[in-house]
Backbone and ligand atoms as CSV (ligand in chain L), in Angstrom:
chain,resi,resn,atom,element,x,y,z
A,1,UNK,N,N,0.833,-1.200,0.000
A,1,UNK,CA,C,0.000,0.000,0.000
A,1,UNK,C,C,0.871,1.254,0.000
A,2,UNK,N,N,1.675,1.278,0.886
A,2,UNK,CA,C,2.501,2.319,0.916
A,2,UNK,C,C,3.651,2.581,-0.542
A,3,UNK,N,N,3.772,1.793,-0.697
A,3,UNK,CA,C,4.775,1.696,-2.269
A,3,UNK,C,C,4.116,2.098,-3.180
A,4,UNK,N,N,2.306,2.020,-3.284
A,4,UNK,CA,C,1.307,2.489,-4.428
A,4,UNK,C,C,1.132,3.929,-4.026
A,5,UNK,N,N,1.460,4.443,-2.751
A,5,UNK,CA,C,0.783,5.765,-2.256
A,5,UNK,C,C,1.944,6.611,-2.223
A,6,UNK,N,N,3.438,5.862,-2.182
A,6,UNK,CA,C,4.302,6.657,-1.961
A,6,UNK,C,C,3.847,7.729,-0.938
A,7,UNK,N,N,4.855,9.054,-1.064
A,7,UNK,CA,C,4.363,10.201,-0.020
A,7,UNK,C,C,3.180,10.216,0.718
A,8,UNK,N,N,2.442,10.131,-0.320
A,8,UNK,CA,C,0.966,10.659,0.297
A,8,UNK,C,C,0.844,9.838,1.255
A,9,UNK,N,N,0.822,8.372,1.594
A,9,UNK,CA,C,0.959,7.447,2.419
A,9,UNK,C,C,1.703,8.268,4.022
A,10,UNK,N,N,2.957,8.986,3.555
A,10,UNK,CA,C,3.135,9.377,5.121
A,10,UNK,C,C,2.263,10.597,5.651
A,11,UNK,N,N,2.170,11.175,4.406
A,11,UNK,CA,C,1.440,12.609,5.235
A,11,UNK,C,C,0.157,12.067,5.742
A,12,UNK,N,N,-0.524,10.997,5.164
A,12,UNK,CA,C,-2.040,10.140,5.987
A,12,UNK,C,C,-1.936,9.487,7.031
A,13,UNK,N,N,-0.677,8.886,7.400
A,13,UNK,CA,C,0.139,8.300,8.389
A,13,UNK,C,C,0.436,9.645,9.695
A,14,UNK,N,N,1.121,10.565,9.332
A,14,UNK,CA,C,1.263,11.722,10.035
A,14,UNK,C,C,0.369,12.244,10.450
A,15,UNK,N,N,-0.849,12.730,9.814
A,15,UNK,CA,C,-2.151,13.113,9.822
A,15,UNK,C,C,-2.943,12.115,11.432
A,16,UNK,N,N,-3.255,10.872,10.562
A,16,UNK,CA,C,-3.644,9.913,11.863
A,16,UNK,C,C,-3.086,10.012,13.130
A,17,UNK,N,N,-1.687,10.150,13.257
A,17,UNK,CA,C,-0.979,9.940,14.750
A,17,UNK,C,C,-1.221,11.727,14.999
A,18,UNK,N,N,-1.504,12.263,14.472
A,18,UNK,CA,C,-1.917,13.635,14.976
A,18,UNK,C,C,-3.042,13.747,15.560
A,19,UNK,N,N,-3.897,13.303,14.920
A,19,UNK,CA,C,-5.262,13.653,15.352
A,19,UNK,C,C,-5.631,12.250,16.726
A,20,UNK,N,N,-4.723,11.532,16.431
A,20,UNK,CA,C,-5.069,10.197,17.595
A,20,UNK,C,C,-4.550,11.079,18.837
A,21,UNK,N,N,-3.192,11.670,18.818
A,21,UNK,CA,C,-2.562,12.219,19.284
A,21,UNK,C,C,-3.385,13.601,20.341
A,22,UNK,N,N,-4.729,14.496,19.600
A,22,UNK,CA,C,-5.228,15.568,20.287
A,22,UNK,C,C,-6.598,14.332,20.720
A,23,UNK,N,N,-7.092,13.249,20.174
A,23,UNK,CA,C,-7.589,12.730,21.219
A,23,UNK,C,C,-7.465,12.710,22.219
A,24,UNK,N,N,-6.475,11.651,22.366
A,24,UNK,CA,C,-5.511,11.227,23.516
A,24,UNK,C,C,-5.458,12.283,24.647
A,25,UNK,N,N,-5.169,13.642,24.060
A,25,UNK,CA,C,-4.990,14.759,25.155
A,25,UNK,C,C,-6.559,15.125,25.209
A,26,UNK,N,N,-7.154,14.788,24.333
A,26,UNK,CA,C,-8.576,15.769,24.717
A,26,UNK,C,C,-9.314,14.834,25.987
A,27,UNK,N,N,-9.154,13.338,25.649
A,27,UNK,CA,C,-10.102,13.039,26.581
A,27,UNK,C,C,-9.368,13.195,28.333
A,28,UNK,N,N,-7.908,12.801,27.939
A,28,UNK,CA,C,-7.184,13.247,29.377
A,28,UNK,C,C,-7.548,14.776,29.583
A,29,UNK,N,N,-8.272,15.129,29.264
A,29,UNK,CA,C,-8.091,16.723,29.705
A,29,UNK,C,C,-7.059,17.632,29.212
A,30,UNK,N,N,-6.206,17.343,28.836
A,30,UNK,CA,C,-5.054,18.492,28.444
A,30,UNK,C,C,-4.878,18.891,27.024
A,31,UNK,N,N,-6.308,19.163,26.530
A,31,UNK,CA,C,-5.679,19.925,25.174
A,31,UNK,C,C,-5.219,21.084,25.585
A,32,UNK,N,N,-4.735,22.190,24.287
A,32,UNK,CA,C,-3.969,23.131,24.304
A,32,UNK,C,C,-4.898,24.052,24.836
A,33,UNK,N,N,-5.288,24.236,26.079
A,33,UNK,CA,C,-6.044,25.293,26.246
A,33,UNK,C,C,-5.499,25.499,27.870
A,34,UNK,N,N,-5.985,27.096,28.142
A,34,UNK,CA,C,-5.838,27.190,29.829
A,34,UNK,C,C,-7.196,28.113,30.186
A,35,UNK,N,N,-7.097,27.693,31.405
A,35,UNK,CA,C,-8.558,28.982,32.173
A,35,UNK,C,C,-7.653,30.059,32.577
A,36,UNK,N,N,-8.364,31.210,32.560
A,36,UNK,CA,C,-8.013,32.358,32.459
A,36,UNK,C,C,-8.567,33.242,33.409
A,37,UNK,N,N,-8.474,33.752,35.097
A,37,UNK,CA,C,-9.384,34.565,35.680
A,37,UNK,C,C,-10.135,35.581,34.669
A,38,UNK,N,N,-11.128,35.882,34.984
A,38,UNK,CA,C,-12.213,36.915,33.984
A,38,UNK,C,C,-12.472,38.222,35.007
A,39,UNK,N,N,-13.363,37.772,35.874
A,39,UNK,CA,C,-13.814,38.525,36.659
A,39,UNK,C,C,-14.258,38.046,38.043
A,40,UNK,N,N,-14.060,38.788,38.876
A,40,UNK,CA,C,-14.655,38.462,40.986
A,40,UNK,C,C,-16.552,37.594,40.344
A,41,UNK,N,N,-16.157,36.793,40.835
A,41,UNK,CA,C,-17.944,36.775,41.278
A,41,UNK,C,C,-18.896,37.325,41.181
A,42,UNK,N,N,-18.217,38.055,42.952
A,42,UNK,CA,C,-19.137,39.077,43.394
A,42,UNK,C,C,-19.706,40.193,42.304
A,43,UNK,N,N,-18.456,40.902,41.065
A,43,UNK,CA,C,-19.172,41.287,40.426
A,43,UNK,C,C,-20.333,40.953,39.565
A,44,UNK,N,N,-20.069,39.986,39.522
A,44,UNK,CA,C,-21.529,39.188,37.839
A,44,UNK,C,C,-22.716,39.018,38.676
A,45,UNK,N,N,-23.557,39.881,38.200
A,45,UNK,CA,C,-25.013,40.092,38.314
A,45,UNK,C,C,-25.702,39.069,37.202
A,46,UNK,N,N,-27.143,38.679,37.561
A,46,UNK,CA,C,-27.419,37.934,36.629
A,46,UNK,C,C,-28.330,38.928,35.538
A,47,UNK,N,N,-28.763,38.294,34.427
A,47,UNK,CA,C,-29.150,39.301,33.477
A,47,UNK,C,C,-28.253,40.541,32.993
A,48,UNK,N,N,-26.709,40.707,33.127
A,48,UNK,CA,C,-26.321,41.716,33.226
A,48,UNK,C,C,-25.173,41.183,32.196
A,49,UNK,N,N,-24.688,41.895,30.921
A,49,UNK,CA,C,-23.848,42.282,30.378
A,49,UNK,C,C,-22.299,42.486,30.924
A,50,UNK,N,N,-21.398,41.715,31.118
A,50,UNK,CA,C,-20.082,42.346,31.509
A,50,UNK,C,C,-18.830,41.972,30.497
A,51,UNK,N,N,-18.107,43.382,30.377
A,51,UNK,CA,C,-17.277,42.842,29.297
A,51,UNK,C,C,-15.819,42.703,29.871
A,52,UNK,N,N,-15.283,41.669,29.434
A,52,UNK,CA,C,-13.818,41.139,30.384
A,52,UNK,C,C,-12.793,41.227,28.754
A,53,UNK,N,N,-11.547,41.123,29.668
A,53,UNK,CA,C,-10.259,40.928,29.034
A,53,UNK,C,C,-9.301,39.690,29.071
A,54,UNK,N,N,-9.707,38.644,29.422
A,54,UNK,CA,C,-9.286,37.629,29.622
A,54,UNK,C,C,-7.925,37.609,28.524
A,55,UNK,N,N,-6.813,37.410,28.471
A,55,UNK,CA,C,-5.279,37.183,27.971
A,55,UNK,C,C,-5.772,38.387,26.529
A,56,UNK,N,N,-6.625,39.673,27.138
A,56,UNK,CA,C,-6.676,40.531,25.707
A,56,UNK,C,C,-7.940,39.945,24.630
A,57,UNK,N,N,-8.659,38.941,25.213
A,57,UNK,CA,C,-9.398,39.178,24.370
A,57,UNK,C,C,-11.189,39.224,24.678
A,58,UNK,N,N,-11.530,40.170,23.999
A,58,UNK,CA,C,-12.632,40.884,24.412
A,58,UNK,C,C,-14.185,39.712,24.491
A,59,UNK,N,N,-14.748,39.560,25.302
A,59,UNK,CA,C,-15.774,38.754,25.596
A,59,UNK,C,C,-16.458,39.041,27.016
A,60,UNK,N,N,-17.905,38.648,26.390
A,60,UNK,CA,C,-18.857,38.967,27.138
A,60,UNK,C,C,-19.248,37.607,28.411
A,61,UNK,N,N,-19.886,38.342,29.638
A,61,UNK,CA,C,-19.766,36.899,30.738
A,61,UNK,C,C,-21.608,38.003,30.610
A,62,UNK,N,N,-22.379,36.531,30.545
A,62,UNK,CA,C,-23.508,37.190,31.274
A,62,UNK,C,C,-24.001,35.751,32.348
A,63,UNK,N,N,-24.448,36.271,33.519
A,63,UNK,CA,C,-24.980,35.227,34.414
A,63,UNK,C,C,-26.814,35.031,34.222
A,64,UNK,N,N,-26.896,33.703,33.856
A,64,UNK,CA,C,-28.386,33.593,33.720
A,64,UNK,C,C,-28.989,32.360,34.278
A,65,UNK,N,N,-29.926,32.196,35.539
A,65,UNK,CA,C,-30.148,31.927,36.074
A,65,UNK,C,C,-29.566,30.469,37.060
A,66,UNK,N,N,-28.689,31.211,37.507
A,66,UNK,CA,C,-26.966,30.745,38.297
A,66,UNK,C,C,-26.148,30.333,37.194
A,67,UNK,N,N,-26.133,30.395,35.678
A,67,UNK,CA,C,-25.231,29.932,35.375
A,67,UNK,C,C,-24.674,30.638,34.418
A,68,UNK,N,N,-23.536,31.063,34.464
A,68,UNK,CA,C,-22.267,31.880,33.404
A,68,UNK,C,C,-22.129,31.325,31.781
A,69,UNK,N,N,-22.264,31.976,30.834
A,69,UNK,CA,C,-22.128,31.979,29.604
A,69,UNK,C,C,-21.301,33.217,29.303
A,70,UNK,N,N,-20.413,32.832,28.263
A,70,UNK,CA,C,-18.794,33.846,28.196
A,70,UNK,C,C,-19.068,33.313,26.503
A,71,UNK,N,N,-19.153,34.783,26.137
A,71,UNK,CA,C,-19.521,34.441,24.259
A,71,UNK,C,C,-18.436,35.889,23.709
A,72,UNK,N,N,-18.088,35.217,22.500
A,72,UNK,CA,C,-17.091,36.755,21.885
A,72,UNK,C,C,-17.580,37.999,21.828
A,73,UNK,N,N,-17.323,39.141,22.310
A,73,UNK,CA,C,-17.706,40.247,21.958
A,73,UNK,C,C,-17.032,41.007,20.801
A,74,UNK,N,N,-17.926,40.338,19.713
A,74,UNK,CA,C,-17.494,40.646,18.424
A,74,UNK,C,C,-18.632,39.682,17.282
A,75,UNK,N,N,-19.729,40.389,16.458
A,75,UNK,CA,C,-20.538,39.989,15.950
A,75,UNK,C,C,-19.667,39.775,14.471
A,76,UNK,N,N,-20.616,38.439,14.272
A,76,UNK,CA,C,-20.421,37.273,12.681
A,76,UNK,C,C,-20.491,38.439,11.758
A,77,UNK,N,N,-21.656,39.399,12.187
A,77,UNK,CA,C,-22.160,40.337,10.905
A,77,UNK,C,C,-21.473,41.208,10.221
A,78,UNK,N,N,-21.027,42.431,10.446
A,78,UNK,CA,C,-19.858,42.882,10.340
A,78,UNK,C,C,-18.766,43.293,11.645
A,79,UNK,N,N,-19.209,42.798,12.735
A,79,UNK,CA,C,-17.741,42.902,13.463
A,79,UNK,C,C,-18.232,44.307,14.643
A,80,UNK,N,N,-19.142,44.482,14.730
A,80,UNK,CA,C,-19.474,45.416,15.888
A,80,UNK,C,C,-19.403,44.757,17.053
A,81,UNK,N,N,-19.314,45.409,18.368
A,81,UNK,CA,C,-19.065,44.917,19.601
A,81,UNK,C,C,-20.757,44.519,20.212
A,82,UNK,N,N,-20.897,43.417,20.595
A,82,UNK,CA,C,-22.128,42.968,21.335
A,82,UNK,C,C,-22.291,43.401,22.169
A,83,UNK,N,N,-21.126,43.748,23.183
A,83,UNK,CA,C,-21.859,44.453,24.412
A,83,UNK,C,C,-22.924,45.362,24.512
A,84,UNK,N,N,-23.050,46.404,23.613
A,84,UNK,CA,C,-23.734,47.253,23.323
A,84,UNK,C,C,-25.108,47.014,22.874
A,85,UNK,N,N,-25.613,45.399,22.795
A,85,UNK,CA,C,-26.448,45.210,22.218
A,85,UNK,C,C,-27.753,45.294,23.416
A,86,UNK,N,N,-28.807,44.671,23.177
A,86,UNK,CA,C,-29.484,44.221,24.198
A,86,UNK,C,C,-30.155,42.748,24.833
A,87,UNK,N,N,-29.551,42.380,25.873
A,87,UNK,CA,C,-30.113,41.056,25.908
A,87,UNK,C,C,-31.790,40.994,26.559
A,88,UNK,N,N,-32.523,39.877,26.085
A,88,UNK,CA,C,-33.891,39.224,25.918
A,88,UNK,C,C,-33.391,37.825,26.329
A,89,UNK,N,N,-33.611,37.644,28.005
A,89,UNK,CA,C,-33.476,35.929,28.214
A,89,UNK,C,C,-32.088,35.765,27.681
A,90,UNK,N,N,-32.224,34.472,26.995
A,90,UNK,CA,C,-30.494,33.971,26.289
A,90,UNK,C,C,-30.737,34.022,24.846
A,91,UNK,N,N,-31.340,35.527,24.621
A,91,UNK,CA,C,-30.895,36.150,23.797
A,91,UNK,C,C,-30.114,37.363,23.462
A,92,UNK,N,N,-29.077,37.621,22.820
A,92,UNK,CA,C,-28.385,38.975,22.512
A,92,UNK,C,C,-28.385,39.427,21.444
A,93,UNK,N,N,-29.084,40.852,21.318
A,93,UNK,CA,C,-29.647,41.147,20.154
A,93,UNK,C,C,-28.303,42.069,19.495
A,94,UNK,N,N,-27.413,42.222,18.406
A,94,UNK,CA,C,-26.262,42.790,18.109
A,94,UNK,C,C,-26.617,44.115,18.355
A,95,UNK,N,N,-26.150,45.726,18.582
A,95,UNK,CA,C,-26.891,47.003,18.147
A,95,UNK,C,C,-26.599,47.801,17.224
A,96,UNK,N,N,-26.046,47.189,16.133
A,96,UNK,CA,C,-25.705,47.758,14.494
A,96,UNK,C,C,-26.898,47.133,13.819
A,97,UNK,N,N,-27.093,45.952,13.399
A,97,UNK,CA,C,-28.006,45.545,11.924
A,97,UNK,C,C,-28.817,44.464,12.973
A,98,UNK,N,N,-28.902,44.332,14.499
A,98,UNK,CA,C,-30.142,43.707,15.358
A,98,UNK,C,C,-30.195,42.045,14.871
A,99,UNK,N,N,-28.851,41.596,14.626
A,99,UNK,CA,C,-29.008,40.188,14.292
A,99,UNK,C,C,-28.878,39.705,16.043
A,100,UNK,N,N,-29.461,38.348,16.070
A,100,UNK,CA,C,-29.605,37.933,17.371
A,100,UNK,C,C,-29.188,36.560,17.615
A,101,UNK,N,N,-28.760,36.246,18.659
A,101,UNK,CA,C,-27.684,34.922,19.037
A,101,UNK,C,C,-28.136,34.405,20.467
A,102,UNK,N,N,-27.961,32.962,20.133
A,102,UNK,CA,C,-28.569,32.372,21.446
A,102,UNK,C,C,-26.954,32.388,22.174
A,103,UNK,N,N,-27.161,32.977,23.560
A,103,UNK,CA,C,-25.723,33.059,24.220
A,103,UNK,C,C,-25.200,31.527,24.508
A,104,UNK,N,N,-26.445,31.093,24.468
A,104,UNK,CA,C,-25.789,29.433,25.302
A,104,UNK,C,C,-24.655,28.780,24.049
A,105,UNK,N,N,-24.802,29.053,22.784
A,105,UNK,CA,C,-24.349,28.418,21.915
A,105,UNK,C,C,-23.556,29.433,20.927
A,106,UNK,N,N,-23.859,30.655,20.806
A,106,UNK,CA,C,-22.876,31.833,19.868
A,106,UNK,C,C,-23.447,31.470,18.617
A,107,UNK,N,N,-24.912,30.796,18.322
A,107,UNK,CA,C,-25.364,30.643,17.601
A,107,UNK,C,C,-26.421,32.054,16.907
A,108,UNK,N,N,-26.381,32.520,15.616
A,108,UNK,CA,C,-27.022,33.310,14.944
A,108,UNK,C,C,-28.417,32.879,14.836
A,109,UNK,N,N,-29.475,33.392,15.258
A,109,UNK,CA,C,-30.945,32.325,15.188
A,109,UNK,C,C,-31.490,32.793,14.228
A,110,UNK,N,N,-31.150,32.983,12.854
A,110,UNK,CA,C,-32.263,32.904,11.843
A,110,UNK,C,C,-30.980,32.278,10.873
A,111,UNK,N,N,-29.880,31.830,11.058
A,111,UNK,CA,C,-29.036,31.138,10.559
A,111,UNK,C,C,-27.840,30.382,11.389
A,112,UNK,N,N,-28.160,28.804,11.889
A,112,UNK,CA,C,-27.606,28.579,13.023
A,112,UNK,C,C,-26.309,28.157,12.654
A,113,UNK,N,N,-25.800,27.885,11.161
A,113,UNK,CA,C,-24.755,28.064,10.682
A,113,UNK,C,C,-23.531,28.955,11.276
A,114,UNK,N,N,-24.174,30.130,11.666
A,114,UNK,CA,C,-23.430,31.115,11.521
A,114,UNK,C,C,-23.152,31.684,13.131
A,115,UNK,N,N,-21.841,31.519,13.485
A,115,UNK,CA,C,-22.134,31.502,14.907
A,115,UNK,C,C,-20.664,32.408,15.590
A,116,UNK,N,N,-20.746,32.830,17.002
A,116,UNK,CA,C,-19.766,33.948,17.297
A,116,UNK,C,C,-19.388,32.445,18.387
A,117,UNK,N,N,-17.953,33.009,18.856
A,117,UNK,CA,C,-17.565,32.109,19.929
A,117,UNK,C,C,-17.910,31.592,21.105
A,118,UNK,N,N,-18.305,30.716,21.750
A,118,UNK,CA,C,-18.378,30.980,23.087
A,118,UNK,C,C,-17.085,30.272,23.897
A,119,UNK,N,N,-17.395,30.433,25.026
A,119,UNK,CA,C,-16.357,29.613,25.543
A,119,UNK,C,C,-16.597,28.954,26.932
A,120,UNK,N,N,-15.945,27.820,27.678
A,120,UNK,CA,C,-16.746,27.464,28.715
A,120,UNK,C,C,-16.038,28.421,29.931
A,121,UNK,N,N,-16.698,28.119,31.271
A,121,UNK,CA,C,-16.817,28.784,32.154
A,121,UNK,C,C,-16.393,28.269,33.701
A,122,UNK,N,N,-15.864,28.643,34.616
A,122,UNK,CA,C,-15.935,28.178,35.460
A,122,UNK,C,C,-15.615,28.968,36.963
A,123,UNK,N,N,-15.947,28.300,38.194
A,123,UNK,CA,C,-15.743,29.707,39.343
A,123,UNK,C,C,-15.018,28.302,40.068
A,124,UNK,N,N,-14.021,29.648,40.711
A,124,UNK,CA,C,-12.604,29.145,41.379
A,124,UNK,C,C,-12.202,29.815,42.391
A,125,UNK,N,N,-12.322,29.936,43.765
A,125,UNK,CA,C,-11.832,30.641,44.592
A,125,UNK,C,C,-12.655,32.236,44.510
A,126,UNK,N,N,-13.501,32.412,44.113
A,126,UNK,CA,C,-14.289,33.620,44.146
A,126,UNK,C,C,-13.799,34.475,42.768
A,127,UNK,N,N,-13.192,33.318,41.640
A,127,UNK,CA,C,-13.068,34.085,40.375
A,127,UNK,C,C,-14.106,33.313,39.362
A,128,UNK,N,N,-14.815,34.188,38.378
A,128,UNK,CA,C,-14.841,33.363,36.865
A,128,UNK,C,C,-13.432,32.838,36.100
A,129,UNK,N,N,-13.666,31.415,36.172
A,129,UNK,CA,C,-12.147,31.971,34.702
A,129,UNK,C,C,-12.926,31.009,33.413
A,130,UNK,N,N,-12.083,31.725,32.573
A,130,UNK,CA,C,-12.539,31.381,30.939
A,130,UNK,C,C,-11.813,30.678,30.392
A,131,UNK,N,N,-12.127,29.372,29.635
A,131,UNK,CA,C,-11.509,28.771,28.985
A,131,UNK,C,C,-10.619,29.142,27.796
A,132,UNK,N,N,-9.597,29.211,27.403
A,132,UNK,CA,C,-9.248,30.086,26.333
A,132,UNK,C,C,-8.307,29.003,25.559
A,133,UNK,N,N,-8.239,29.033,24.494
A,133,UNK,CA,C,-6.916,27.920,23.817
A,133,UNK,C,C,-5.912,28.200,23.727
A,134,UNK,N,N,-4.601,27.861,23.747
A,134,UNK,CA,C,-3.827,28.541,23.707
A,134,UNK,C,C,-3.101,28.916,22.709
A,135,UNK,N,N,-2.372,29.836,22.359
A,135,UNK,CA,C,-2.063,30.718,20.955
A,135,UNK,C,C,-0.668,29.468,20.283
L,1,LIG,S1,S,-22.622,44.022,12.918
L,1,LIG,FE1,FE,-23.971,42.917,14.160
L,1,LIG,S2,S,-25.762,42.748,13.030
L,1,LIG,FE2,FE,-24.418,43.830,11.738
């Protein structure tokens, strides 16, 4: 097989032990990612908009009913900041062209294709921190 595939044979070979390879770490827990403090607790109100800096990059934490959702602050549409928008439940409505996203998922709801980041969440010693991947 390999003598009929020549090259291509290793780069499919390489390919496989790669991707077996971010298994391997994904289900142990250690892909390339780290949590990141966001914000105190005490600050996150629920229903409330807050915009953090986590390692520089801009995203929204809103708390909804005890539980934290951390989505990009930065819309699919053309790139305006969400914070500014208005949220409805676990919805966030953009406030340039009013496209709207379910926070739980960074999903666009009249095209679920089309979706902004989210990221997961977690509280640690009286911090949020944010999952972030690493660069
Ligand atoms: S930039 Fe958000 S809807 Fe257009």
């Amino acid at each position: 097989m390999k003598a009929i595939m020549g090259g291509r044979a290793d780069e499919l070979i390489d390919l496989a032990r790669t991707n077996l390879w971010q298994l391997v770490m994904e289900a142990a827990g250690m892909e390339d990612s780290v949590w990141v403090p966001a914000l105190d607790e005490s600050q996150l109100h629920e229903d409330t908009i807050h915009v953090v800096f986590p390692k520089g990059v801009s995203i929204i934490l809103i708390k909804r009913d005890g539980r934290v959702y951390a989505i990009r602050n930065r819309c699919a549409h053309m790139s305006c900041t969400l914070a500014g928008g208005r949220l409805d439940g676990y919805t966030l409505q953009c406030p340039c062209h009013d496209w709207k996203y379910d926070i739980t998922s960074g999903e666009f709801l009249e095209a679920r294709e089309i979706t902004v980041p989210t990221y997961r969440c977690k509280s640690e010693a009286g911090k949020v921190l944010v999952e972030l991947e690493e660069p």
